[in-house]
N, CA, C and O of each residue as an XYZ file, in Angstrom:
504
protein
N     -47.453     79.793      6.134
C     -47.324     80.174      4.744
C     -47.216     78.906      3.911
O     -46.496     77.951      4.204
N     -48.045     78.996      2.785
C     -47.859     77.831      2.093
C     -46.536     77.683      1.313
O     -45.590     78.453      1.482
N     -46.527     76.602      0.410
C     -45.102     76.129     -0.647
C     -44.770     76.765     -1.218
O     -43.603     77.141     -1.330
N     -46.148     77.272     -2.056
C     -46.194     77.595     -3.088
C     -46.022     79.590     -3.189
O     -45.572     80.316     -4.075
N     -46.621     79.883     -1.835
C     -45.786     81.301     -1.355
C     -44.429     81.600     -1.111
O     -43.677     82.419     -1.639
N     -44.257     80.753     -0.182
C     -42.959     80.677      0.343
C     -41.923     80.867     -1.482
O     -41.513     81.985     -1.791
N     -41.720     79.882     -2.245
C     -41.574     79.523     -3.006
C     -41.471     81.041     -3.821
O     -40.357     81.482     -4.105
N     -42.244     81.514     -4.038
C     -42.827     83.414     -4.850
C     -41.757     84.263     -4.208
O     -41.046     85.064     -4.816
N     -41.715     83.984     -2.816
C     -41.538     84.886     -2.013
C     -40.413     84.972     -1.301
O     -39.960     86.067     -0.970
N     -39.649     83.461     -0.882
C     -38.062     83.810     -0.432
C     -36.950     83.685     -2.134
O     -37.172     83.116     -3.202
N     -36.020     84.347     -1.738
C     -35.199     84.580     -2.745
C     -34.311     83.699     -3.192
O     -33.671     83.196     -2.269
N     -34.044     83.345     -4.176
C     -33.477     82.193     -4.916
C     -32.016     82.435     -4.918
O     -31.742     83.157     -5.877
N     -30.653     82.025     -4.016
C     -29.683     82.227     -3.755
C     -29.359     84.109     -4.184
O     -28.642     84.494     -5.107
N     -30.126     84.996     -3.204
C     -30.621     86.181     -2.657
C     -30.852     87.348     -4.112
O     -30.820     88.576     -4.025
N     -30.986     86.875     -4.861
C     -31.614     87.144     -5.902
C     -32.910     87.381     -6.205
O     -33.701     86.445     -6.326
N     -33.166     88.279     -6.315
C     -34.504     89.651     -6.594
C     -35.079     89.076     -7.424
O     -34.641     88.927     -8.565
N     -36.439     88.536     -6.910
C     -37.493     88.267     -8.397
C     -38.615     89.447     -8.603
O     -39.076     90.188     -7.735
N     -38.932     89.404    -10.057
C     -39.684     90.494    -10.180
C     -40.523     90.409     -9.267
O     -40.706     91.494     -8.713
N     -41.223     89.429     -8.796
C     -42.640     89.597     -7.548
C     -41.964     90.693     -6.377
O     -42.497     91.718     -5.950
N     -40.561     90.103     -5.995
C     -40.473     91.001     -4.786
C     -40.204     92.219     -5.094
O     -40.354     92.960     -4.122
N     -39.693     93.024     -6.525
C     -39.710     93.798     -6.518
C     -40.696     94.383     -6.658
O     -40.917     95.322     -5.894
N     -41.413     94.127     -7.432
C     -43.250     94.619     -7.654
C     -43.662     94.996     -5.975
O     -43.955     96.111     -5.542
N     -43.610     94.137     -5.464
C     -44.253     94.160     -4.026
C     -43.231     95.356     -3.116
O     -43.783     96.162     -2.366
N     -41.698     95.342     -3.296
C     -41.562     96.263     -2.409
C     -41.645     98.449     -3.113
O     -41.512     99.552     -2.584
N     -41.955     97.864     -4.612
C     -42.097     98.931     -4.778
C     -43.814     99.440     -4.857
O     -44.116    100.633     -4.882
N     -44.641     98.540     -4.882
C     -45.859     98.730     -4.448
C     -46.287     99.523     -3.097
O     -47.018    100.513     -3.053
N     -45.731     98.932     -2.122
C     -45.397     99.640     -0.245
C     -44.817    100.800     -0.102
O     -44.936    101.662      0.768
N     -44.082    100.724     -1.180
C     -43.100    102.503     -1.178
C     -44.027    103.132     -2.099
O     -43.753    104.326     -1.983
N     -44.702    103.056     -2.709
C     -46.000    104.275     -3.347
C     -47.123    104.284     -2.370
O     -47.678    105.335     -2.049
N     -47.464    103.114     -1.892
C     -48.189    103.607     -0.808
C     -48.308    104.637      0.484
O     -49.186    105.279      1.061
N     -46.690    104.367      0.593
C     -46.893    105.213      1.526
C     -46.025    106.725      0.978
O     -45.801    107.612      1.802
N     -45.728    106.824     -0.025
C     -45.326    107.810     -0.581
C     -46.184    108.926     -1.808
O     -45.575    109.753     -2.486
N     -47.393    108.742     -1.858
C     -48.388    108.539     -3.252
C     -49.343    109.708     -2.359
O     -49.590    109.607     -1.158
N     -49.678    110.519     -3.010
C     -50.848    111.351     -2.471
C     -51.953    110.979     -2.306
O     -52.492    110.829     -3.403
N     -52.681    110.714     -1.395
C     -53.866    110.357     -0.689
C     -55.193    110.261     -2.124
O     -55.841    109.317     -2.575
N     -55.138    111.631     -2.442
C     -56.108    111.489     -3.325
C     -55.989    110.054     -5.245
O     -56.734    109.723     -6.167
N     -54.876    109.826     -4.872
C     -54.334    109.072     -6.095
C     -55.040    107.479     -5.769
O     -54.825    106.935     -4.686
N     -55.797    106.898     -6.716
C     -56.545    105.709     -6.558
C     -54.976    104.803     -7.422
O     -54.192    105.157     -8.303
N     -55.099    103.788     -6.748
C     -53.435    103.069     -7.126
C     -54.153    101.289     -7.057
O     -54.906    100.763     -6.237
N     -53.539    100.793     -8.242
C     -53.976     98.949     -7.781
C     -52.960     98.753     -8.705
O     -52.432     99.593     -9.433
N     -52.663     97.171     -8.574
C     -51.604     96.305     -8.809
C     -52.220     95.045     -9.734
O     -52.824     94.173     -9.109
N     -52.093     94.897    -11.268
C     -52.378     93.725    -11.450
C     -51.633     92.933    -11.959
O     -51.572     92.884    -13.188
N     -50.797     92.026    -11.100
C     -49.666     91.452    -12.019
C     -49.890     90.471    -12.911
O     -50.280     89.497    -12.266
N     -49.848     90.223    -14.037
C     -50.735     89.375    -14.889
C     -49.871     87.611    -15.224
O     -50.369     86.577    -15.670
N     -48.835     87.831    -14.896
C     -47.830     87.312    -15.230
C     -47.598     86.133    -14.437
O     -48.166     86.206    -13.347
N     -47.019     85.182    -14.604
C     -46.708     83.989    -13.419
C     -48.121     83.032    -13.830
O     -48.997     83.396    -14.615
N     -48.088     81.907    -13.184
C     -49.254     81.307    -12.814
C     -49.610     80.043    -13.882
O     -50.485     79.238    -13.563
N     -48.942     79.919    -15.071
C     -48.815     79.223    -15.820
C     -49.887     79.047    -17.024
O     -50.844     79.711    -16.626
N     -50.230     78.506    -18.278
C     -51.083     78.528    -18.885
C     -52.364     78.518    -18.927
O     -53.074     79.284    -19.579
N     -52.877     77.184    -17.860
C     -54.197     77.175    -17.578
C     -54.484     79.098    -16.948
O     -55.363     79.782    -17.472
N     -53.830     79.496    -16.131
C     -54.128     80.497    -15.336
C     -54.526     81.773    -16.338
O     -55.590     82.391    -16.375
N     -53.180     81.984    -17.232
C     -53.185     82.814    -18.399
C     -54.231     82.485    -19.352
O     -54.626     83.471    -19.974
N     -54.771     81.433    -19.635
C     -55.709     81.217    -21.126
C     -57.107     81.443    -20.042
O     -58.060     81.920    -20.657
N     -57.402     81.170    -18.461
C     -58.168     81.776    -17.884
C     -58.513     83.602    -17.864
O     -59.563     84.236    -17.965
N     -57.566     83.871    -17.746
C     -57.522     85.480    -17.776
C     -57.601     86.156    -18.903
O     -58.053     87.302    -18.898
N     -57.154     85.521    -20.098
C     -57.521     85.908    -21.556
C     -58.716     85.907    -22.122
O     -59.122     86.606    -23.050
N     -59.560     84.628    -21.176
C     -61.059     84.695    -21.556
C     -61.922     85.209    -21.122
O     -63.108     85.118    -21.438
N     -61.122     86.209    -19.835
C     -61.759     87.074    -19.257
C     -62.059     88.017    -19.356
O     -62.891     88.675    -18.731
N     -60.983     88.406    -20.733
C     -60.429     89.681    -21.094
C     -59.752     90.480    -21.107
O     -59.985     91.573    -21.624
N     -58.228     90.003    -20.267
C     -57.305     90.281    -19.993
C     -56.520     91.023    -21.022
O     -55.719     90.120    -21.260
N     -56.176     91.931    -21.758
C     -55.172     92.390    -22.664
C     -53.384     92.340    -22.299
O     -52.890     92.975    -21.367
N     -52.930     91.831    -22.842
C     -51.330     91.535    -22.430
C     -50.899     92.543    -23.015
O     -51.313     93.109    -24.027
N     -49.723     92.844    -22.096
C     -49.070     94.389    -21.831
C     -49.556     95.438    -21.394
O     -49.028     96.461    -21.832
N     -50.801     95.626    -20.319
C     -50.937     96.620    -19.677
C     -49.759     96.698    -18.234
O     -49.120     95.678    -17.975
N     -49.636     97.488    -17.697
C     -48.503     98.137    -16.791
C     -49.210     97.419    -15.614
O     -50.402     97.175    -15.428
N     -47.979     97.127    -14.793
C     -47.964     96.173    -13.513
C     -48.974     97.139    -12.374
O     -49.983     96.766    -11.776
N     -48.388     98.293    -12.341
C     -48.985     99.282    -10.890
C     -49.778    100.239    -12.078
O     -49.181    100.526    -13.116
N     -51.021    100.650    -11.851
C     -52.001    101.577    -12.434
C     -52.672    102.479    -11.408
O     -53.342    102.114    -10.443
N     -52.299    104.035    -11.881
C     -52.613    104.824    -10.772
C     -53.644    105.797    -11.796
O     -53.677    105.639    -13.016
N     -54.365    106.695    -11.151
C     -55.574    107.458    -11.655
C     -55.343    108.667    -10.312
O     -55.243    108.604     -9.087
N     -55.326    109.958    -11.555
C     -55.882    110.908    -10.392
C     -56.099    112.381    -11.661
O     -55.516    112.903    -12.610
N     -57.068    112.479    -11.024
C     -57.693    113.951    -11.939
C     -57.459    113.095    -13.155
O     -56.553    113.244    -13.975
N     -58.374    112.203    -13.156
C     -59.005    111.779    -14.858
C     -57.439    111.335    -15.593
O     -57.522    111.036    -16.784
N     -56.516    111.295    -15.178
C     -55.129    110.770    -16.425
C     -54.763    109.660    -15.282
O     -54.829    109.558    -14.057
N     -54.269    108.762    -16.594
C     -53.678    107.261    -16.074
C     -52.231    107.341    -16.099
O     -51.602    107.679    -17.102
N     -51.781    107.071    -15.145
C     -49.914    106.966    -15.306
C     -50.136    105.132    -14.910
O     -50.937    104.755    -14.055
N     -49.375    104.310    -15.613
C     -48.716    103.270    -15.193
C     -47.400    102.927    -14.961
O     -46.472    103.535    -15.494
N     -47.209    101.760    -14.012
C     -45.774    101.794    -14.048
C     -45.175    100.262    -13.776
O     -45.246     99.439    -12.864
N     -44.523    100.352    -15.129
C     -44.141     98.463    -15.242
C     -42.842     98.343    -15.135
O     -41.853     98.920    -15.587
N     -43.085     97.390    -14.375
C     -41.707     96.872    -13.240
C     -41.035     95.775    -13.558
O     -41.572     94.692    -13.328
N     -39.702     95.822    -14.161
C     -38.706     95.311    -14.366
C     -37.804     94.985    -13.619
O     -37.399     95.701    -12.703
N     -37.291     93.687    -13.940
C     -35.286     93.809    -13.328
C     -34.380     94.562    -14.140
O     -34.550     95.567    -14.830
N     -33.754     94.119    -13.991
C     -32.744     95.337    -14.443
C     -32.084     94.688    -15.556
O     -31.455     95.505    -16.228
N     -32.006     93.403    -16.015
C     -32.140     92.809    -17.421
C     -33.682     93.071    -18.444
O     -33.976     93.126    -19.639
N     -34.256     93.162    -17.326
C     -35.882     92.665    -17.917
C     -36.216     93.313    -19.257
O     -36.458     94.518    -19.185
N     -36.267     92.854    -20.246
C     -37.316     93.519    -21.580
C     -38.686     93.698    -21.945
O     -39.401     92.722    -22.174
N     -38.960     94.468    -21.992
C     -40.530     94.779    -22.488
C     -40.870     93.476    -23.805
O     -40.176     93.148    -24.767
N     -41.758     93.140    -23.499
C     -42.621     92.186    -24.880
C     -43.384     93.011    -25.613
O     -43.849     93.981    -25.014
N     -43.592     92.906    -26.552
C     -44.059     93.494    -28.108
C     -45.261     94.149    -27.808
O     -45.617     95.222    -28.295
N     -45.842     93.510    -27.036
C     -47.312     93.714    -26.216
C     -47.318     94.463    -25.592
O     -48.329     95.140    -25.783
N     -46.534     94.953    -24.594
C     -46.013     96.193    -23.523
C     -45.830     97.272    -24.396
O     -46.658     98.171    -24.538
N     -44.833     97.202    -24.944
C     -44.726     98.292    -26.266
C     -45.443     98.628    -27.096
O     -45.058     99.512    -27.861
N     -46.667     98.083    -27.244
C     -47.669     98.536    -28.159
C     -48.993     99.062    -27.123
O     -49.826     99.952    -27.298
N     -48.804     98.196    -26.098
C     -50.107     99.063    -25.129
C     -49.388    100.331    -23.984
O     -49.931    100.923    -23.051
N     -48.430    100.394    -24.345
C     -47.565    101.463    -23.763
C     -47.757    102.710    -24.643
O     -48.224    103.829    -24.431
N     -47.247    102.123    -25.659
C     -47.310    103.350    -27.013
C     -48.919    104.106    -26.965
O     -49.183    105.276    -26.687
N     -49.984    102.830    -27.392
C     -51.325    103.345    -26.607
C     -51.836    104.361    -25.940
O     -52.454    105.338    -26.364
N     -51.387    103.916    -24.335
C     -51.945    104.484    -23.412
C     -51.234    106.038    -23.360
O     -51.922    107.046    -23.197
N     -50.030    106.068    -23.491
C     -49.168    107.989    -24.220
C     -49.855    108.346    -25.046
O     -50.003    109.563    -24.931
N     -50.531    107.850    -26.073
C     -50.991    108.210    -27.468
C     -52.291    109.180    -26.737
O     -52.572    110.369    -26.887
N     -52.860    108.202    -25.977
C     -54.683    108.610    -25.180
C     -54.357    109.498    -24.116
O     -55.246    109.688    -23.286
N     -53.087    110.177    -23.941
C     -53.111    111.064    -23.462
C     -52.552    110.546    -21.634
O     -52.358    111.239    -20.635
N     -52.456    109.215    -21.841
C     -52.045    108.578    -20.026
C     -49.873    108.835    -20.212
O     -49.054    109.352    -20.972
N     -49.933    108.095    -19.004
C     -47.984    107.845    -19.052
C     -48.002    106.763    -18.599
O     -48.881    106.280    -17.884
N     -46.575    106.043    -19.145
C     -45.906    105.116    -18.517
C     -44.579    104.986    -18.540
O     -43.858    105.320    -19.480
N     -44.080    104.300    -17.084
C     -42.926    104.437    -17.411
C     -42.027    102.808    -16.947
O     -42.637    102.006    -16.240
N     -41.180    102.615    -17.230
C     -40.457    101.015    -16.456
C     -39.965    101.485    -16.002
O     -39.437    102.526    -16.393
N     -39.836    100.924    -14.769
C     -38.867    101.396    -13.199
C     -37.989     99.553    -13.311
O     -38.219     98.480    -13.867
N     -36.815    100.222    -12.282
C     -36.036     98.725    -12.234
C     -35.604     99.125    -10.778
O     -34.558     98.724    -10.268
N     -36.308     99.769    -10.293
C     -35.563     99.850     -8.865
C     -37.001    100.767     -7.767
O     -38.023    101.291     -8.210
N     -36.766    100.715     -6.999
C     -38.135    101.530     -5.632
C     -37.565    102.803     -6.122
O     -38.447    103.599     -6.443
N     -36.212    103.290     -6.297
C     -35.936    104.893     -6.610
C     -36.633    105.462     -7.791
O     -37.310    106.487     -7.869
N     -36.205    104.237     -9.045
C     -36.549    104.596     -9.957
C     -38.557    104.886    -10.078
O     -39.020    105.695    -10.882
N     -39.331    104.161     -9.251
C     -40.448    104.318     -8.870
C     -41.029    105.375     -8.605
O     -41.915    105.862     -9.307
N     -40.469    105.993     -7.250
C     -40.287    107.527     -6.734
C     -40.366    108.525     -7.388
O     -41.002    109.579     -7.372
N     -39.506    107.969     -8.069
C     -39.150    109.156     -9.000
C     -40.007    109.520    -10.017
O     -40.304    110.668    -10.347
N     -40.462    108.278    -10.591
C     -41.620    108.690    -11.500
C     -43.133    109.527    -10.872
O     -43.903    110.431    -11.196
N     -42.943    108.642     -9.904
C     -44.468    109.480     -9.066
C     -43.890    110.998     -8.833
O     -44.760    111.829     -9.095
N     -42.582    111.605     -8.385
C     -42.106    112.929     -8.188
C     -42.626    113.968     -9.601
O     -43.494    114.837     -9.682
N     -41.470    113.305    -10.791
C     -41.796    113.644    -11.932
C     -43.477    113.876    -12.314
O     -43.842    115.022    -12.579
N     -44.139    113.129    -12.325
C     -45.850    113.261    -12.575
C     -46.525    113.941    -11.428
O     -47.749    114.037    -11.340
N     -45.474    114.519    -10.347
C     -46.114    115.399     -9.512
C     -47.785    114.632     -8.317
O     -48.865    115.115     -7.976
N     -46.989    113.100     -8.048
C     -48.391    112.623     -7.768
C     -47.497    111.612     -6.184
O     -47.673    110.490     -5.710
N     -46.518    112.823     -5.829
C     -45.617    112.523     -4.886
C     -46.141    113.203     -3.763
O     -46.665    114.301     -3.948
N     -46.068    112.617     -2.377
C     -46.710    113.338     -1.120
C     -45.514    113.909     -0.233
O     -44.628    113.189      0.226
N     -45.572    114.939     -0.094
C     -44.762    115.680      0.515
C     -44.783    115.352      2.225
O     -44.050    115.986      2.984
């Protein structure tokens, strides 16, 4: 494993960074998520300026939702917080959005709180 993983990925005097939570609540929809539900992850965040003014010219819109799921034509997203974490102005306006067009979203701060949303939207596998 490289530095710069390692680094993402072990915990900073055992303290939860959003990556690991993203990631362990990513594994728990997987295997909890109904088969037919198309699910991807784009975390936009991290990586520093060059990376970000790359992805902006790509077309990136800031504040779409971390985990994006699709099934029977409606979008639920679901953006993943710590449990301090605040939404940016940007989240809140492409949040507001995507409810408006008829999708959901919701911030989770925990794998339960995750669950639960997939239960609630009925896109939970029994």
């Amino acid at each position: 494993m490289t530095e710069n993983i390692k680094k993402i990925l072990v915990r900073p005097k055992n303290k939860v960074t959003e990556t690991q939570l993203h990631i362990e609540i990513y594994h728990a929809l997987k295997e909890k998520i109904k088969r037919n539900v198309l699910m991807t992850t784009f975390p936009a965040g991290g990586g520093g300026r060059v990376r970000g003014a790359i992805l902006k010219r790509m077309g990136l819109v800031s504040g779409w939702p971390d985990i994006q799921l699709l099934h029977n034509g409606v979008y639920y997203g679901i953006e993943v917080k710590l449990v301090n974490g605040k939404l940016s102005d940007n989240q809140r306006r492409i949040h507001k959005e995507i409810i408006k067009q008829g999708g959901y979203v919701e911030v989770v701060r925990s794998k339960n709180d995750a669950i639960n949303a997939i239960k609630d939207w009925k896109l939970y596998r029994r």
